[in-house]
C-alpha positions as CSV (number, residue, x, y, z in Angstrom):
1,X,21.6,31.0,-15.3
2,X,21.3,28.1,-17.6
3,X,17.8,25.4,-18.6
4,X,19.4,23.2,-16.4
5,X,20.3,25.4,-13.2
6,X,17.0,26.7,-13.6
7,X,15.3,23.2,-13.7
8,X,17.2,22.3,-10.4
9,X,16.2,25.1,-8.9
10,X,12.7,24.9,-9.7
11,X,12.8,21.5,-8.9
12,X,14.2,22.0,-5.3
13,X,11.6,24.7,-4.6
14,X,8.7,22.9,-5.7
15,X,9.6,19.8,-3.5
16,X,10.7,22.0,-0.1
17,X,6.9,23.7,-0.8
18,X,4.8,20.4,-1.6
19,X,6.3,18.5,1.3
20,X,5.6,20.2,4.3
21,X,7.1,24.3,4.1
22,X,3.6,25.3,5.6
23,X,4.4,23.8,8.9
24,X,1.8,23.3,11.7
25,X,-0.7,26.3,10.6
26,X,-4.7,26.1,11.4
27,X,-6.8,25.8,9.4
28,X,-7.6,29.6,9.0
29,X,-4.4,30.2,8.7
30,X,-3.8,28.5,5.6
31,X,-4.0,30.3,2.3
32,X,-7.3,30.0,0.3
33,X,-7.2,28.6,-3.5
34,X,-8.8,31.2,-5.6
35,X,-9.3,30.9,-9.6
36,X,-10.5,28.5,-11.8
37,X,-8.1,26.1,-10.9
38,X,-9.7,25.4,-7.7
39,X,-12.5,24.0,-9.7
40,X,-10.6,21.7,-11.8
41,X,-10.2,17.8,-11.7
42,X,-8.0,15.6,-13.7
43,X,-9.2,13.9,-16.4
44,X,-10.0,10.3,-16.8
45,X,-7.2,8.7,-19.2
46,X,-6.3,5.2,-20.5
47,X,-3.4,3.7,-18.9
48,X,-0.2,4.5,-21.4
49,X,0.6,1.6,-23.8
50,X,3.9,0.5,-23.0
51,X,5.5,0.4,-26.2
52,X,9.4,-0.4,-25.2
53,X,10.7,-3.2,-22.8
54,X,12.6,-1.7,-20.2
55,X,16.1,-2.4,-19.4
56,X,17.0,-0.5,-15.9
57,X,14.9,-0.8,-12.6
58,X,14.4,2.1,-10.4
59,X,13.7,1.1,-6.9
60,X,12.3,4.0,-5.0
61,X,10.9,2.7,-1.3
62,X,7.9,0.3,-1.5
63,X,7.5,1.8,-6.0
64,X,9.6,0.7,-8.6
65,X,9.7,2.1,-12.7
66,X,11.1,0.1,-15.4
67,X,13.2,2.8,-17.5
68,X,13.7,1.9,-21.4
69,X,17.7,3.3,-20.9
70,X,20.6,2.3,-19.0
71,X,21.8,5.5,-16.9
72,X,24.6,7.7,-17.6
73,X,24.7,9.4,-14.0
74,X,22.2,8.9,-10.8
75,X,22.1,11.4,-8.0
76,X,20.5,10.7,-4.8
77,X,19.8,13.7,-2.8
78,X,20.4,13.8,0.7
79,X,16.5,13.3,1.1
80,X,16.2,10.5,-1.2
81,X,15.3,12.0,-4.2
82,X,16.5,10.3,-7.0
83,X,18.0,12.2,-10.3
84,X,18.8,9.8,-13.4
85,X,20.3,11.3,-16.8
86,X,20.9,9.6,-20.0
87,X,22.8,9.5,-22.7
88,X,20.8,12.3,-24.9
89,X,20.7,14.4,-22.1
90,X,17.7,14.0,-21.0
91,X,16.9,13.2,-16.7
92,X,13.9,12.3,-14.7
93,X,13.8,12.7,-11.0
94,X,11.7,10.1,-8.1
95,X,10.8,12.0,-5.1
96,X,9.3,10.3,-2.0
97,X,7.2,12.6,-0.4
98,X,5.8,11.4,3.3
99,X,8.0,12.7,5.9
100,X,8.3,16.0,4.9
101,X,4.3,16.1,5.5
102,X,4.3,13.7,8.8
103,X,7.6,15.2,10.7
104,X,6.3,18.4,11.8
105,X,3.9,17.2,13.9
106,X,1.6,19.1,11.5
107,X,-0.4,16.4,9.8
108,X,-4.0,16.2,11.6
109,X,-4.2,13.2,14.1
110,X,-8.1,12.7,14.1
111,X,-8.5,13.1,10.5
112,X,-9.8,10.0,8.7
113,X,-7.3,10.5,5.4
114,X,-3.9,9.6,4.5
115,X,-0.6,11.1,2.8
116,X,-1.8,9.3,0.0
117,X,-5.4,11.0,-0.3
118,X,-3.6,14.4,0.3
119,X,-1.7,13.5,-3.0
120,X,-5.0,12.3,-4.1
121,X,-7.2,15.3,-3.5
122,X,-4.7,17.9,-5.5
123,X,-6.2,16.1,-8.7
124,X,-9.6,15.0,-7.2
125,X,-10.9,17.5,-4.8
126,X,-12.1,20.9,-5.2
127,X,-13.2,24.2,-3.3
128,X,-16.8,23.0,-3.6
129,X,-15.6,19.7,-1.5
130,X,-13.6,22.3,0.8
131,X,-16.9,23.9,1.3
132,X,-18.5,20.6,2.3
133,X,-16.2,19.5,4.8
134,X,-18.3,19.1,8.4
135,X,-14.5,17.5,10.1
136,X,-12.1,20.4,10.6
137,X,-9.0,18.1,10.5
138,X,-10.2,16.5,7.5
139,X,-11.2,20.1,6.1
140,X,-7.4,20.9,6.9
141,X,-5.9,17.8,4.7
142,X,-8.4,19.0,1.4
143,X,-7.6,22.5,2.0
144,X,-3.8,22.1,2.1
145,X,-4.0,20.0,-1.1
146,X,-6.2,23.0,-2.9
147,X,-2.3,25.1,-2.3
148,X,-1.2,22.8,-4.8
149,X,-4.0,22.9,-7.1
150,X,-3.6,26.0,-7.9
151,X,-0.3,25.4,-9.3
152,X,-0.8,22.6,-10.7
153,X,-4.2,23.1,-12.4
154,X,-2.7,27.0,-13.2
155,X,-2.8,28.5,-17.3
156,X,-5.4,25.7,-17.7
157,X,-3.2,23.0,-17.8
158,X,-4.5,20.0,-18.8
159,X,-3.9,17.2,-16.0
160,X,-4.4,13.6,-16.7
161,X,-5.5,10.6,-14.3
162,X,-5.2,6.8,-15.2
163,X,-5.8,3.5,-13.0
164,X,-4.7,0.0,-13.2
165,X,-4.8,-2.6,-10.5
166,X,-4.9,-0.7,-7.5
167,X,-2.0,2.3,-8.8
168,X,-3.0,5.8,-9.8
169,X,-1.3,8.2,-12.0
170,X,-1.9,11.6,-12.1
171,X,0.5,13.8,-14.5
172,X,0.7,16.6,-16.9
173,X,3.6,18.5,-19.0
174,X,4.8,22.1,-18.8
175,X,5.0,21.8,-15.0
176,X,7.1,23.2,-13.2
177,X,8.8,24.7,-15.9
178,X,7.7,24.6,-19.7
179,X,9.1,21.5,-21.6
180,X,8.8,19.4,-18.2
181,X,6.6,16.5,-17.1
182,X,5.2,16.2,-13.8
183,X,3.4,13.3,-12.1
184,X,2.2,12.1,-9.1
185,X,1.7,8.6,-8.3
186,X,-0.2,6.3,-5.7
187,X,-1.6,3.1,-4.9
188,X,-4.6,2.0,-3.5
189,X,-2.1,-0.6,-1.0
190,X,0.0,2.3,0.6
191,X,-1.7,5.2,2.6
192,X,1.1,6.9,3.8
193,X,3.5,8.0,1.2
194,X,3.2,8.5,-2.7
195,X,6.0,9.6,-5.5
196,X,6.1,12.8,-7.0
197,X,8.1,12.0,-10.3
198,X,9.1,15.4,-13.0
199,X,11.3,15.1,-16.3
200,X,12.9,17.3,-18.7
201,X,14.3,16.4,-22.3
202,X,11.6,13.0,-23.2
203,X,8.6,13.4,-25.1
204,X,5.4,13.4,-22.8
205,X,4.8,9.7,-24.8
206,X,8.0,8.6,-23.2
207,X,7.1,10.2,-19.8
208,X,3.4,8.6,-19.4
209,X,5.4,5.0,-20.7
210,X,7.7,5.0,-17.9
211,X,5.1,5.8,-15.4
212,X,2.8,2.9,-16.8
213,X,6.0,0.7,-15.2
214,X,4.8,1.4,-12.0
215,X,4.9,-1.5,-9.5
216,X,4.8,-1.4,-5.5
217,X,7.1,-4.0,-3.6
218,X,7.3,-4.8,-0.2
219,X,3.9,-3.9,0.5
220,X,2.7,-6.1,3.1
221,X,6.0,-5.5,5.6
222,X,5.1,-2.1,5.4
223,X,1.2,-1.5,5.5
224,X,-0.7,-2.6,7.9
């Protein structure tokens, strides 16, 4: 199996399980985070200097990214996910991940947080919090984010988090695979959905610049 088969792959699996593969288990039924990853937070970062102008604008939903290279190829995924290569080979991938969390019927209806805090509480949130949750349905939402944590935070990764005008970026390198970027990315405007963004062939400079492009659209049709 070739880099790239593999990167697809690992790709596909880590989408299908941070978008909703746990279904509508209780509480106690979900797994527990255990290590130190459950402990970890991401650290505060400036926002990336945007050292390029970008020529090609990615539209992904109510986000867009400004990338500093015309495409060679785009694939859009039956789901939406969006997979852009250039010319040296290099791709980055735009997932948007909402329904796959909401369409099970899963999500907690009494709880007071959103898709986006879920994706917020991965980087934010820790067993400690878990352990002070009083709301069951809210204690469900932090608890289901922990899962991630531990993947994410995992062979003490380093995992970085940078703000500007309402949109957050959370993101690290050698995730999922080693040589790949990985990012997560919300705004403060739009509760129910974020973007879960991964790259392979860029330097993690060229990564962060792309992310500092971020811009929501559209946002007032969609959020009430």
């Amino acid at each position: 199996m070739n880099r790239v088969t593999r990167i697809f792959l690992a790709l596909l699996l880590l989408g299908t399980f941070l978008s909703g593969c746990i279904g509508k288990q209780a509480l106690s039924g979900l797994p527990s985070c255990e290590g130190s990853a459950c402990y970890e937070v991401a650290q505060p970062a400036p926002w990336p200097v945007l050292l390029r102008d970008g020529r090609y604008l990615v539209d992904i939903d109510q986000f867009s990214f400004t990338l500093p290279y015309p495409p060679k190829r785009i694939y859009r995924l039956l789901g939406g996910d969006l997979y852009i290569f250039s010319e040296d080979g290099s791709f980055i991938s735009f997932s948007l991940d909402s329904e796959g969390l909401l369409a099970d019927g899963a999500w907690p209806a009494d709880s007071q947080y959103s898709v986006a805090d879920y994706s917020r509480f991965i980087f934010d949130k820790t067993n400690d919090d878990l352990d002070k949750a009083t709301n069951s349905q809210d204690a469900w939402v932090i608890k289901r984010a922990l899962l991630i944590k531990e993947q994410v935070f995992g062979n003490n990764r380093k995992v970085y988090k940078s703000e500007k005008g309402g949109q957050v970026i959370f993101y690290c390198s050698d995730f999922p695979v080693s040589g790949m970027h990985f990012a997560h990315v919300i705004s403060d405007l739009i509760d129910n959905r974020y973007i879960r963004i991964a790259s392979n062939g860029m330097t993690f400079d060229g990564f962060k610049q792309i992310l500092s492009t971020v811009k929501t659209t559209n946002v007032q049709s969609e959020v009430e």
